[in-house]
Each structure stands twice: as C-alpha cells, then as structure tokens.
RODO-2510 file (C-alpha; in nm, 4 decimals, decimal comma):
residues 482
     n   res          X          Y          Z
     1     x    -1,6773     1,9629    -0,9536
     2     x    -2,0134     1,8331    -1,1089
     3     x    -2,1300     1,9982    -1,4557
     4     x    -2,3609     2,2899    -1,3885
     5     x    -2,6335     1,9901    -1,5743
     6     x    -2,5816     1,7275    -1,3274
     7     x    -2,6604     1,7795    -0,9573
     8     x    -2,6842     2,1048    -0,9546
     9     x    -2,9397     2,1348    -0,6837
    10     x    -2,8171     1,8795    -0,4096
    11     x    -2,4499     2,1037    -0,4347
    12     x    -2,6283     2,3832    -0,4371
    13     x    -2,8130     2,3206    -0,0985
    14     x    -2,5029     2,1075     0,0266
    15     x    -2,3303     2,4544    -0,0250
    16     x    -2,5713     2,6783     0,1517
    17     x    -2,5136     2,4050     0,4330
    18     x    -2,1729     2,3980     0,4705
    19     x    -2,1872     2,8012     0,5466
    20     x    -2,4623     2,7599     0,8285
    21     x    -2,1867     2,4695     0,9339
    22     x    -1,9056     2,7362     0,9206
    23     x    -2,0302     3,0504     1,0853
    24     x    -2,1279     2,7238     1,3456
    25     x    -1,8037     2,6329     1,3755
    26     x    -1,6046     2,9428     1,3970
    27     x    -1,8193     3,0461     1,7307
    28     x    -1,7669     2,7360     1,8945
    29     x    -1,4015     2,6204     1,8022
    30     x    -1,0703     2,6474     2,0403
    31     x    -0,7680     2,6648     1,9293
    32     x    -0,5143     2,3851     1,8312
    33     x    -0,4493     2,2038     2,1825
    34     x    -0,0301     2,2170     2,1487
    35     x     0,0322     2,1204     2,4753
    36     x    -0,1825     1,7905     2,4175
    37     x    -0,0391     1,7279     2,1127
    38     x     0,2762     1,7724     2,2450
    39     x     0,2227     1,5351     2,5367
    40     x     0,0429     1,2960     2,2754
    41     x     0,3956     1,3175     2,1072
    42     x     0,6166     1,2572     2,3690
    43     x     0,3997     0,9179     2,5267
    44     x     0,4115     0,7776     2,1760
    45     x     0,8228     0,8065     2,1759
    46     x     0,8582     0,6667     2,4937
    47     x     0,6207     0,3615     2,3943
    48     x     0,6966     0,0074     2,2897
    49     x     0,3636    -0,0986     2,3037
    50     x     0,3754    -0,1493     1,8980
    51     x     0,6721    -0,3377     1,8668
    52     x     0,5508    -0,5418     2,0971
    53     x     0,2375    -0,6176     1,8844
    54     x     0,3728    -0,6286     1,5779
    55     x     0,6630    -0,9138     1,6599
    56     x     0,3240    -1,1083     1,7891
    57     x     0,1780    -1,0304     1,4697
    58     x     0,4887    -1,0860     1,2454
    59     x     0,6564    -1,3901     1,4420
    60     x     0,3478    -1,5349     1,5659
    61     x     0,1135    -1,5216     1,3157
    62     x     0,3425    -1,4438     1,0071
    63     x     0,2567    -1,3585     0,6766
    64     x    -0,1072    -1,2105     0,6034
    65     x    -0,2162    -1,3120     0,1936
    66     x    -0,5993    -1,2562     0,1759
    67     x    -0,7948    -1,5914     0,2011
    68     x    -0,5574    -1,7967     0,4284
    69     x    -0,6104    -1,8832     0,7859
    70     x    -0,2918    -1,6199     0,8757
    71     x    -0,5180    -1,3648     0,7804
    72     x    -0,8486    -1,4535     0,9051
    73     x    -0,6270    -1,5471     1,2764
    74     x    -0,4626    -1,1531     1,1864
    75     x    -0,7867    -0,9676     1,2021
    76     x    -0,9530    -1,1482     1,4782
    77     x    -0,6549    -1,0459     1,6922
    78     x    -0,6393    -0,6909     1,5860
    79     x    -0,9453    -0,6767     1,6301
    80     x    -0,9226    -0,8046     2,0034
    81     x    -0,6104    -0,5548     2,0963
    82     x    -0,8333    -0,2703     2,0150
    83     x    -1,1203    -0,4030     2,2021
    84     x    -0,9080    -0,4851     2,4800
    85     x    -0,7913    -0,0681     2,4927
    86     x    -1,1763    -0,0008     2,5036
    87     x    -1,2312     0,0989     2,1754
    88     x    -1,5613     0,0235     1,9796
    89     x    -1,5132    -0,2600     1,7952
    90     x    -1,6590    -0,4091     1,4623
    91     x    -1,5668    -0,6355     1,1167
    92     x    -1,7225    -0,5138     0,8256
    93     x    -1,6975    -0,7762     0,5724
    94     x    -1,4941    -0,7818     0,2579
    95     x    -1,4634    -1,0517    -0,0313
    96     x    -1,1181    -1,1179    -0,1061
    97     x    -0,8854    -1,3068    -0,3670
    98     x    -0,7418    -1,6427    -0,2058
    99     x    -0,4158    -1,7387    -0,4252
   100     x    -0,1898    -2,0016    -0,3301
   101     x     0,1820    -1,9154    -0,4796
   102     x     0,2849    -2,3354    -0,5318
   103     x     0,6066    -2,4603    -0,6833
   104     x     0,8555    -2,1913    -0,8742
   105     x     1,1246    -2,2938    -1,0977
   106     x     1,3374    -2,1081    -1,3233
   107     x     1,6390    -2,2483    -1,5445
   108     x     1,8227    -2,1604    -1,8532
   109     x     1,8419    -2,4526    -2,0651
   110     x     1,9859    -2,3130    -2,3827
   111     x     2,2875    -2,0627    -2,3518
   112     x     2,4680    -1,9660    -2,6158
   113     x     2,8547    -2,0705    -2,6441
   114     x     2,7988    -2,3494    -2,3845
   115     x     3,0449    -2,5968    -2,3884
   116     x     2,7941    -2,8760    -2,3017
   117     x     2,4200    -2,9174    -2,2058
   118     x     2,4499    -2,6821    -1,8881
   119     x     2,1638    -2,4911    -1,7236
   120     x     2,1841    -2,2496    -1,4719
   121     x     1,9200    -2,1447    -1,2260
   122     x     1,7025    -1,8247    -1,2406
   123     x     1,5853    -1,6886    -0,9179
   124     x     1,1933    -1,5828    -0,9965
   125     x     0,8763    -1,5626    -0,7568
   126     x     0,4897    -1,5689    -0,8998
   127     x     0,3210    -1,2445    -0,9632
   128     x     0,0292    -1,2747    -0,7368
   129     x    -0,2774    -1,3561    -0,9386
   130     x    -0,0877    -1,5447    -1,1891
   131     x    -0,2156    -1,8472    -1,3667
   132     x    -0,0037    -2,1798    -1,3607
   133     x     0,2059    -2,3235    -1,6494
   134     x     0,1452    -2,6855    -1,7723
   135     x     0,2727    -2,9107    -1,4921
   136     x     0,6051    -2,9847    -1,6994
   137     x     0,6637    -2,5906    -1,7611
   138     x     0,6599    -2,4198    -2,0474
   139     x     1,0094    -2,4071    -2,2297
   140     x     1,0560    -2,1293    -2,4671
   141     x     1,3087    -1,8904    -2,6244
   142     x     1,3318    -1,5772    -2,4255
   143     x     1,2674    -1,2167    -2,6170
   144     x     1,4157    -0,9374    -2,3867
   145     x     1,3068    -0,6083    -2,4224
   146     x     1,3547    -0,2614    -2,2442
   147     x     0,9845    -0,0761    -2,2480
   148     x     0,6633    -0,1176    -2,3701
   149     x     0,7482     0,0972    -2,6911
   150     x     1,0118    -0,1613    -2,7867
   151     x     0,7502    -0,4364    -2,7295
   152     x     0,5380    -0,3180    -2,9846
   153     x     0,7977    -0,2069    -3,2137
   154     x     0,9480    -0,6508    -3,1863
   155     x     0,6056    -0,7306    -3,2468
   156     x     0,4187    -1,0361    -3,3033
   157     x     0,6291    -1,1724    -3,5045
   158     x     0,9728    -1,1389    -3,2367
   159     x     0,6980    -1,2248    -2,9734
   160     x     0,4709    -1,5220    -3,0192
   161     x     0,5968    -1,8590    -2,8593
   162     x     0,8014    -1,6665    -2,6884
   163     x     0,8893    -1,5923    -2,2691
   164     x     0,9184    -1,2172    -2,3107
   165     x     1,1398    -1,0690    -2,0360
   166     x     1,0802    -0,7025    -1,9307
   167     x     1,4215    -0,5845    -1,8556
   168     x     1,3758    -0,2313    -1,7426
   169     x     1,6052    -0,1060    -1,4121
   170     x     1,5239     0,0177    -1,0787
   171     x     1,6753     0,3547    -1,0549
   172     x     1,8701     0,2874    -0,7718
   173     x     2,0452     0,6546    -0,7506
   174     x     1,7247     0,8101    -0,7081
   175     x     1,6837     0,5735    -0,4050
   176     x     1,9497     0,6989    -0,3103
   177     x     1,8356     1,0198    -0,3127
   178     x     1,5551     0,9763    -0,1129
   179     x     1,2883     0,9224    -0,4035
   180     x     1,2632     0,5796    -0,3406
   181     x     0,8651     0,5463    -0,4104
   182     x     0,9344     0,7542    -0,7547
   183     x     1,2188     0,4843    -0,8645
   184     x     0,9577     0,2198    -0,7642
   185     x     0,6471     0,3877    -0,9978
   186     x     0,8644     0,4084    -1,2753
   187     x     0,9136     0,0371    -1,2670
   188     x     0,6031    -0,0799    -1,1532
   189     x     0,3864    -0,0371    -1,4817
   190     x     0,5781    -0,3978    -1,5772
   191     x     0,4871    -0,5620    -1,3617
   192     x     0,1609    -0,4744    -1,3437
   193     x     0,0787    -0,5103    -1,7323
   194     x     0,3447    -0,6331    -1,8754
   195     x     0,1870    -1,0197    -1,9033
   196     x    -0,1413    -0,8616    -2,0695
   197     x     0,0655    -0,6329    -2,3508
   198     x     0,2938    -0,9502    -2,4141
   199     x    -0,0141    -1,2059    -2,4142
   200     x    -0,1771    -0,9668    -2,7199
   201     x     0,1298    -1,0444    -2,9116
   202     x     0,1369    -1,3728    -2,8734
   203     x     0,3611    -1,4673    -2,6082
   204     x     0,3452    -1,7834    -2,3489
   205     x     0,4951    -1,5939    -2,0342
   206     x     0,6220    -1,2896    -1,9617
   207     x     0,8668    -1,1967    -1,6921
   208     x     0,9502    -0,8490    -1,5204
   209     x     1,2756    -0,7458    -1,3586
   210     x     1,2005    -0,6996    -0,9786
   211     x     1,0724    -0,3554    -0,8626
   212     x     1,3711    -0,3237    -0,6608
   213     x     1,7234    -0,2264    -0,6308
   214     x     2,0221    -0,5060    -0,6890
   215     x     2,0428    -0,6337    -0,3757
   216     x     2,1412    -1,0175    -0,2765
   217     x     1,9760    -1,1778    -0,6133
   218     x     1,5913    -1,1197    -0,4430
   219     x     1,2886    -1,1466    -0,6418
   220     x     1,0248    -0,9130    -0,5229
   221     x     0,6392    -1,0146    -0,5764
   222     x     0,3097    -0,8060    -0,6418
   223     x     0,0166    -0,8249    -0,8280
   224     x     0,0045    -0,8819    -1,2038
   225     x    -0,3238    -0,7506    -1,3903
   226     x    -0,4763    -0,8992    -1,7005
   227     x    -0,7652    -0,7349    -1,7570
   228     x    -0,9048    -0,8389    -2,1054
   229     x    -0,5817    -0,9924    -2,2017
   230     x    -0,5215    -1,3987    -2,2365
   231     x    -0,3788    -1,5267    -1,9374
   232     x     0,0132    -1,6463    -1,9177
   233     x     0,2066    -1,6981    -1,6292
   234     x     0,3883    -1,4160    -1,4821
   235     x     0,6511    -1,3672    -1,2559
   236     x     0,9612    -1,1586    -1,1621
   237     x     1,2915    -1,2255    -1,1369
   238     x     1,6096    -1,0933    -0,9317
   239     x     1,8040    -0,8165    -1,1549
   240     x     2,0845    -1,0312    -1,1214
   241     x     1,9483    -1,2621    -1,3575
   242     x     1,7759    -1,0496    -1,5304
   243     x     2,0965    -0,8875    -1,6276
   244     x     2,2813    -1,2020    -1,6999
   245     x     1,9564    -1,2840    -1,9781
   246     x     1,9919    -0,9751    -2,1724
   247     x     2,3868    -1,0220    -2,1665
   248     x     2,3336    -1,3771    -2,2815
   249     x     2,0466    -1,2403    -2,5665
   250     x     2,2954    -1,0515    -2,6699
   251     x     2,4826    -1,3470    -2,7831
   252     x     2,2733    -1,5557    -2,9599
   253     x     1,9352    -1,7312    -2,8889
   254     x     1,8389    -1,8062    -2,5065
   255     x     1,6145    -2,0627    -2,4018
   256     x     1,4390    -2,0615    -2,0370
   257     x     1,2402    -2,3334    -1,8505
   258     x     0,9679    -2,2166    -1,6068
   259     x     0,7429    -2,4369    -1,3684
   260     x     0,5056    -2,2161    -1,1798
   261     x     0,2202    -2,4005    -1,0283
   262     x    -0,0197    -2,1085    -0,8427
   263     x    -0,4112    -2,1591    -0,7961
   264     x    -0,6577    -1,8856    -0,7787
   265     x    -0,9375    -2,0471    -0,5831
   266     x    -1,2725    -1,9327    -0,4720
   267     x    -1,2969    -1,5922    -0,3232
   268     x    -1,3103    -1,5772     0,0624
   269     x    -1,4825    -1,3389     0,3234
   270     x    -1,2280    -1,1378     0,5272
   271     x    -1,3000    -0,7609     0,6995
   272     x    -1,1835    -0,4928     0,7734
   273     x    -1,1026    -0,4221     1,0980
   274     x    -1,3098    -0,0850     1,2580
   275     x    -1,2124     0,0783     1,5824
   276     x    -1,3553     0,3927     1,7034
   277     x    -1,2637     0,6459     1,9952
   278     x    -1,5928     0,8390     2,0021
   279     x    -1,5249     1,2088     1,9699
   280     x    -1,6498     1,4012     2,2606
   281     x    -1,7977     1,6831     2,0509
   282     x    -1,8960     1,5734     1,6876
   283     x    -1,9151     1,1647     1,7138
   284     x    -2,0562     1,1525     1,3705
   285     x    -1,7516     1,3025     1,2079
   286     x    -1,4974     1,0964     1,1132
   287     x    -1,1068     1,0727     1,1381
   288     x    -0,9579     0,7829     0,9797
   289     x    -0,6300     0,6376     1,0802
   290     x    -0,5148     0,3264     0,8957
   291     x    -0,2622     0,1116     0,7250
   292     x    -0,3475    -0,2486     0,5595
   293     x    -0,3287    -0,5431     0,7493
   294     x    -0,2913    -0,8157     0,4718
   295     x     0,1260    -0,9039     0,2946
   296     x     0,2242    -1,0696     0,0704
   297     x     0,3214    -1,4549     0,1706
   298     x     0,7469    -1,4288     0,0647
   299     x     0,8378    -1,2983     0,3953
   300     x     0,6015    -1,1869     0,7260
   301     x     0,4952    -0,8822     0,6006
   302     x     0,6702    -0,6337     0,8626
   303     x     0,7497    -0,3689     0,6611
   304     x     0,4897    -0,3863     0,4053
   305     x     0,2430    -0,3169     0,6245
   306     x     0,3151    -0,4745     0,9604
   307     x     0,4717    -0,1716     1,0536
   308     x     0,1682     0,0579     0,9803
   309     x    -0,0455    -0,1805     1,1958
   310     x     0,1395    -0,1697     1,4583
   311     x     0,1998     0,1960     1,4455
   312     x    -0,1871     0,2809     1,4402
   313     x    -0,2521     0,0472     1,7359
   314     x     0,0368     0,2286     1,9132
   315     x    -0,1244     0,5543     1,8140
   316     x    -0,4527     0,4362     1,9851
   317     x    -0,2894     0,3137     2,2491
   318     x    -0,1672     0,6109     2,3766
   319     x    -0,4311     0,8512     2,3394
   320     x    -0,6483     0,6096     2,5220
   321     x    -0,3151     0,5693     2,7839
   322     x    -0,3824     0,9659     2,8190
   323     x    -0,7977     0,9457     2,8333
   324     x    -0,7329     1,2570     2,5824
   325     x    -1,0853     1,3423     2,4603
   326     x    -1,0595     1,4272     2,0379
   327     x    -1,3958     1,6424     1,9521
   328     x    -1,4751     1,4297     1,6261
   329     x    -1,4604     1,0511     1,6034
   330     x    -1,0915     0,8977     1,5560
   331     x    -1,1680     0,5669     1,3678
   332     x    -0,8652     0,3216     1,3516
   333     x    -0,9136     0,0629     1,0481
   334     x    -0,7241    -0,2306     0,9438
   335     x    -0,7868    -0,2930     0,5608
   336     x    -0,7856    -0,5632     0,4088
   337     x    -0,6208    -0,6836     0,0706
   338     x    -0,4459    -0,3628    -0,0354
   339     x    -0,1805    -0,6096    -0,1847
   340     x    -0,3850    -0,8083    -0,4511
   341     x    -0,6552    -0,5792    -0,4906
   342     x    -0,6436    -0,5527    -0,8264
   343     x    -0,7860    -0,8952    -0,8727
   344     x    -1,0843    -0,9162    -0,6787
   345     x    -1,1865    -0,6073    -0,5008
   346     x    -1,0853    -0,4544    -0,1877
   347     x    -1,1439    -0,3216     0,2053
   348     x    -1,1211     0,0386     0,0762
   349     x    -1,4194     0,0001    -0,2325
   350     x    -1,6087    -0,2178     0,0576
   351     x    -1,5467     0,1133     0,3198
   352     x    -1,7120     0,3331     0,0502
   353     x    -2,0099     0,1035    -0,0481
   354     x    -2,1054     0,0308     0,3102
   355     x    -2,0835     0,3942     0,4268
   356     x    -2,1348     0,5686     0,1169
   357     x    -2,4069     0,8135     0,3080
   358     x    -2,1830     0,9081     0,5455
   359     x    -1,8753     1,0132     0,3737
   360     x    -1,9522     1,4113     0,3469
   361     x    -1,8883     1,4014     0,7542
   362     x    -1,5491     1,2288     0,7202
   363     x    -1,2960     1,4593     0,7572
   364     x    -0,9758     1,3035     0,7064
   365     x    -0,7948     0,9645     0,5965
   366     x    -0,4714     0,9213     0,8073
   367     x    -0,2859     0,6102     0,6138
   368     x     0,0166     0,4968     0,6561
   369     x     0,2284     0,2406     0,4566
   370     x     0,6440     0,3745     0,5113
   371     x     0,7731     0,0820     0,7017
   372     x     0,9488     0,1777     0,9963
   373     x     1,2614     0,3991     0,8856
   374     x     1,2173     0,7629     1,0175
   375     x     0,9614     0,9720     0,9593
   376     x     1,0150     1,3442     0,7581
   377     x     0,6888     1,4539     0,7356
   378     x     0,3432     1,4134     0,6273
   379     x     0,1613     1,4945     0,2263
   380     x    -0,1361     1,6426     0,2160
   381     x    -0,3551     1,5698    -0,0485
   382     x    -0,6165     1,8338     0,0019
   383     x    -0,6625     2,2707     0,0011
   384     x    -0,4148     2,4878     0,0810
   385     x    -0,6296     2,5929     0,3771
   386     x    -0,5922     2,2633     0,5361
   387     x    -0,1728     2,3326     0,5242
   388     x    -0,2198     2,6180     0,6454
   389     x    -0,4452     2,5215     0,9478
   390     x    -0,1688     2,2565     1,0551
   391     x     0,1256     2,4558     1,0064
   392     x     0,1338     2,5033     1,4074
   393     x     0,2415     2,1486     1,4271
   394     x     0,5575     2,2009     1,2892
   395     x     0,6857     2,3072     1,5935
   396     x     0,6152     2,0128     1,7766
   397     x     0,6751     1,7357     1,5204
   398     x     1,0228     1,9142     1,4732
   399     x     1,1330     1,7883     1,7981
   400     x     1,1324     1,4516     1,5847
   401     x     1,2707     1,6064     1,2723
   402     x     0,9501     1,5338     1,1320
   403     x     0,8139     1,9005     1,0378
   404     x     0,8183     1,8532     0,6260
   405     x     0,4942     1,9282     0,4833
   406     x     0,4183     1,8579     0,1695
   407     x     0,1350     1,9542    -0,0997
   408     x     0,0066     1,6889    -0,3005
   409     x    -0,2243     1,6480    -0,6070
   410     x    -0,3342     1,3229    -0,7149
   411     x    -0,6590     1,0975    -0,6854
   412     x    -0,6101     0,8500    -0,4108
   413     x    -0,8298     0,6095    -0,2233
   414     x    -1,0402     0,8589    -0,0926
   415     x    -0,9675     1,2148    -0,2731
   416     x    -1,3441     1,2701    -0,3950
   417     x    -1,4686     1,2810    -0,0498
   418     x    -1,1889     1,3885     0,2513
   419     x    -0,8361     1,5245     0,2903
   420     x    -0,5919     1,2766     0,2490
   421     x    -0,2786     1,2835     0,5006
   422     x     0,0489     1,0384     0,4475
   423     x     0,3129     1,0046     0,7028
   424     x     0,6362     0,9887     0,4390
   425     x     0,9671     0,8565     0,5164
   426     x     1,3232     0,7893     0,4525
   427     x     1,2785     0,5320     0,1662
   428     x     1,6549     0,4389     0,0208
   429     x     1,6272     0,1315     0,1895
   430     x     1,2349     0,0434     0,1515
   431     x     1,2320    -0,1082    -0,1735
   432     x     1,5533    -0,3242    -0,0812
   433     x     1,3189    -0,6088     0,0795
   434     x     0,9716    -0,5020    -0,0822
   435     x     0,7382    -0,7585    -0,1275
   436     x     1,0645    -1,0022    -0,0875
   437     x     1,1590    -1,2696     0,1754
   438     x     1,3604    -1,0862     0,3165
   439     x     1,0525    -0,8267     0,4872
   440     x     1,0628    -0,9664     0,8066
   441     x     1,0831    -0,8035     1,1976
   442     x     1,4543    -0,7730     1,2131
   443     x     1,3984    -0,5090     0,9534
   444     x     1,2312    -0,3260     1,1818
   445     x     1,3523     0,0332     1,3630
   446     x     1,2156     0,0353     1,6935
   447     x     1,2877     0,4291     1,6939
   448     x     1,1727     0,4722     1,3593
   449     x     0,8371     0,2429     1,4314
   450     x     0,7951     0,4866     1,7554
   451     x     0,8539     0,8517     1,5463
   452     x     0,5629     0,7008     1,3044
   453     x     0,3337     0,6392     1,5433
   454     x     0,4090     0,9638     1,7000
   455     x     0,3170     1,1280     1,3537
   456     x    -0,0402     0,9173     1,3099
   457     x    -0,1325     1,0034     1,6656
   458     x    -0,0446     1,3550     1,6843
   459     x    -0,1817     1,3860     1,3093
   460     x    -0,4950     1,2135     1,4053
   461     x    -0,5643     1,4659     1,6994
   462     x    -0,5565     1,7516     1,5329
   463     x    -0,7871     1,6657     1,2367
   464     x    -1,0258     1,5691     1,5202
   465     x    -1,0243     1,9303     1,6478
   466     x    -0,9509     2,1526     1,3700
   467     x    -1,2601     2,3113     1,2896
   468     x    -1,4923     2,1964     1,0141
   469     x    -1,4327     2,4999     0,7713
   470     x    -1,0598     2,4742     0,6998
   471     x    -1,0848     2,0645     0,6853
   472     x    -1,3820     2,0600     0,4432
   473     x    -1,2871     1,9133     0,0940
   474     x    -1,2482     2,1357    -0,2126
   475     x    -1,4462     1,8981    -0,3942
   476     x    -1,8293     1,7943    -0,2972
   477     x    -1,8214     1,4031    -0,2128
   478     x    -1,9914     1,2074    -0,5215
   479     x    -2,1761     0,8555    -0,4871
   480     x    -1,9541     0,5385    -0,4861
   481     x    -1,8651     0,4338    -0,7884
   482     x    -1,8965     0,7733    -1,0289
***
C-alpha cells in the first residue's frame, strides 16, 4: 500500500474506478460455468496431446540453457504449435546469459592415512554462472563447514587458500513427507551464496552439497550468485562425496583437485513465447498461464520445466479442441531463462517492462513448475475473496483428487500487480533428479502430466470468468521496478 505522501491521488482515483468497475460487473456477470469446466476437465484427462509434444521437445530438441541453438530451435517451435491451434502468436524479446558448462573434474589428492599416493574421484557439476579455474585446476586443502554461522566463526584465517565445502544435508524425511520444496529452500541458500561469503574470506573455490536427496551419487546444478563478491569457481557435488570429505576432515588434512573450465560469453537475444485466446467479453484483461521453457543442460529438462510446457500447450489445446469461449483474454507464455536468471536478467522482468501499462487489467498468473507427479491442489497467493470465489471448483477438481486449496503469503514474480495461482504436487520424488542428468522423459507420468494440465486449464477458465471484483488485487499495481 503506497504512503498516504506518495501517490496518493492516482490510488485515490484508481479506487473510485475500481467501484464504477464493480457495481459494472456484478450486473453483468453469470455464474461459474461448472458444467464447462467440468467438460474442460474431463477432455484434458483423456488427452495425450502434451506428451506427445513434450517427448518432441525433450528427445528431439533436448536440453534448453539460454543462449544455445536448443533454445532458440525450442521457442521457435513452441511458438509454431500454438500458432498452428490458432492462437495469436508473438516473441517478445529477452536478453539472456549464454554459459557454456566445459570440462569438470574433481579428485582427492591428499587423504589422510593413505597407504600410498591414491586419489579418488569426486563427482561435482558447475554452478551455472561460474567462472573457470586456471587450466591445470586449482589444488587446495579443503575446509568443510556446516552453515554460514560456522563460516564466519572459521574465519579468514581457517579459510583463505582454501576449497571451502558447504556440507549442509537435504532433509530427506521431510521429502518424505511431502514438503519436498521446503527441504529444497532450506538448502538452497548454499548454493546460491555460498561462493560469494567464502570468496570475502579468502577462499579459492567453494563447493555446496547438492540440493537433493542421496540418491545414486548425482550432482544437481543451479545458479550460483556473486554479487559484489570476488569470483571463484563454484560447483556442487553428490552427498555421497560430500559425506566421505567431512568423514575424511575429520581425520586429518584433505586436499582436493578441481578443473572446471565454464565460459560466460556475450549475452544473447531469446523471447518469450506469447499466445493469446482472445476473451470473448473483456479481451484486454488478462489471464496468464505459463511455465518456463529454458533447463538446465545436465539432462533434457523434462521435469524442470518440460513438463509445465507441455502441460500449458495441452491446456490450450483443449479449450481450443472445445471452441469454449473464456470472457477475458487467456494468454499462454513460455518464459525464458527462469533457470540462470540471477545472472543476467529474465523473461518475467522483460514481461513487466514491456507491458508495464497494462498490468492493472491482468487478472491472474497461472504458473506452473511441479513436474509431472500428481497434482493436490493449487496456492493462492492473493485475498481471501479470491478463495472464496473458487471454492466451487472443488467439486470438480476432486474427481482428480486435486481439490486442496491453499492460502499463500509471499512476494512472487508478479504479487504487486495480480493473484498468483500454483498448481502444487506430490514432491518426494522431485528433487531426486533436479537440475541432474538424470531429468529426462522417462521420468515423466503420463497420468500425472494429464491431471496438471487438467488443473491449468480448468484454473485458467475460471479466472477468465470470475468477475472483476472478487479477482482484483489487494494491493494497487506499482510501476516496474519500485
């Protein structure tokens, strides 16, 4: 909410608006169409229109980093299966990282109570946007340690010249439990930052135990950030190994070889991919439904986000299969580089720059990023009034066991200026192949891949006929970049 000081005025009138909008509205809006919902529902389960697509997109075309021809041959054919449903079709442009992984080596060369010269390999993988060692490595004692606090309590002294590991579990129990994504944010800070708190202190790499469960010795990618921070390389390792370092440490000193040879080159132009099905009613509101088109490069990107393509294109699809007419404009978007935006901008900033003046007449973002294990239900990251106004699709998506609703709080990619809705979904397994090589299509549930696009396409619908009043946002949409 702005400061009574600061555009005071424009809210004002934007206020007085929305209530000539409302009393609008309530004349003129029907009632939730169930039945078409319901049909919506059913045509989506019985479809295998996106598992067709995405074993073209996985198999054919493979993995999707931001830059590389993959990518740019990606979004050209999205872009040409929506056309080809008769859906208006454009690429808004985005500038995008391009880094190349190169060679990755890992060995202990010291280990305490050897009874020779041995080494043993380390399984590791690049953070993406890490700078490259010296072409010989960089061979250096290793300094394990268990969170950031212990980091700063070692200090410079335990830290400089060293190859600090960050040794910090994946709570695999809560998994278990079905709190997969909560396991994974616990972990993910170390990734993330870990190379620019070690590089203050002096060190000459920094690795992170992968932001997954133990599972076959994989080492799971993802973006490292340095911010203001010198630069080291970065990369992750399997827990495996990173279990048999800190029992070595334990032992005496440990000392690691690592040859990591990535290049970040120039930034490229990419787009995102735009698709409309023109409401019938209120064209110039807006319903988003979308999932990221770019992966990382270790596998072929199905679940992370293959899957959501495919389910969106499925979801648009059908409702074109059933010439069902949604009041307010259903807009299908492919982003692009969701993975490594943290290094050089991203399809989402480049959606709010380009249609900054338009974003008080979007009414929802749809996105979905759950792979394809069954869906339980949808978040809501919006006013109670919004729950409330969907809570007759309960009965329908309960036919899927997919009737959970959830309230959510937090500041996503859009939460100044729509309601944000998020298909969520069994997750023990998700993080088991996350950003590894092992995210390829025979991961892939056909039934769960259906049940999700079932969710997005029903979900979509309704947010494109609910009226205005009980969709509006309980905050007033600010300029980009505030």
């Amino acid at each position: 909410m702005p400061s009574p000081s600061r555009d005071f005025a424009p809210w004002f009138f934007l206020a007085a608006a929305s209530l000539l909008s409302v009393a609008a509205s309530r004349a003129q809006s029907p009632p939730m169409p169930l039945a078409t919902l319901d049909q919506i529902q059913s045509a989506a389960l019985e479809s295998d229109y996106g598992y067709r697509q995405l074993d073209y997109l996985c198999n054919k075309i493979g993995p999707r980093m931001p830059g590389t021809p993959q990518t740019a041959a990606a979004v050209a054919w999205v872009a040409d299966r929506f056309r080809e449903m008769g859906l208006e079709v454009s690429l808004e442009p985005v500038s995008v990282p391009h880094w190349v992984r190169g060679q990755e080596t890992g060995e202990l060369v010291k280990i305490p109570g050897a009874p020779g010269a041995f080494t043993q390999k380390v399984v590791l993988t690049a953070l993406g946007g890490s700078v490259a060692t010296p072409p010989e490595g960089i061979t250096a004692p290793v300094t394990v340690v268990h969170d950031f606090a212990e980091l700063e309590r070692r200090g410079r002294t335990a830290v400089a010249g060293k190859i600090v590991l960050f040794d910090v579990p994946f709570d695999s129990a809560l998994a278990e439990a079905g709190y997969g994504h909560d396991a994974y944010l616990r972990v993910v800070p170390y990734r993330v930052g870990g190379a620019a708190r070690a590089a203050r202190l002096g060190a000459v790499a920094s690795l992170v135990r992968s932001a997954g469960p133990r599972n076959f010795r994989l080492a799971h990618t993802g973006s490292v950030v340095y911010r203001d921070a010198p630069k080291i390389p970065a990369a992750a390792i399997s827990a495996e190994d990173a279990d048999l370092i800190t029992h070595l440490s334990s032992q005496g000193e440990v000392v690691m070889r690592i040859v990591l040879t990535p290049q970040n080159l120039a930034s490229e132009r990419s787009a995102n991919v735009i698709a409309d099905l023109r409401g019938s009613e209120f064209p110039d509101q807006i319903v988003i439904v979308s999932a990221h088109l770019d992966s990382w490069d270790l596998g072929t990107g199905a679940i992370d986000n293959g899957a959501g393509i495919a389910e969106i294109m499925q979801a648009a699809a059908v409702l074109q299969q059933l010439k069902v007419k949604p009041r307010r404009t259903v807009r299908f978007i492919a982003w692009m580089n969701e993975e490594n935006a943290a290094n050089v901008g991203n399809g989402y900033d480049q959606y709010r720059e380009d249609h900054k003046s338009e974003l008080a007449k979007h009414a929802a973002n749809i996105e979905i990023d759950v792979g394809a294990w069954h869906p339980v239900g949808y978040s809501i990251y919006s006013s109670p009034s919004l729950m409330n106004a969907l809570r007759p699709l309960s009965a329908i998506l309960a036919k899927m066991n997919s009737g959970v609703v959830r309230m959510e709080s937090y500041r996503g990619d859009f939460d100044d200026y729509m309601p944000n809705l998020e298909p969520f979904a069994d997750a023990r397994a998700y993080y088991d192949s996350h950003h590894t090589v092992a995210d390829t299509f025979s991961m892939i549930d056909p039934k769960g891949l259906r049940e999700n696009a079932a969710l997005v396409a029903v979900l979509g619908f309704a947010m494109a006929t609910l009226p205005w009043e009980v969709i509006q946002h309980p905050r007033p949409p600010v300029e980009a970049g505030q």
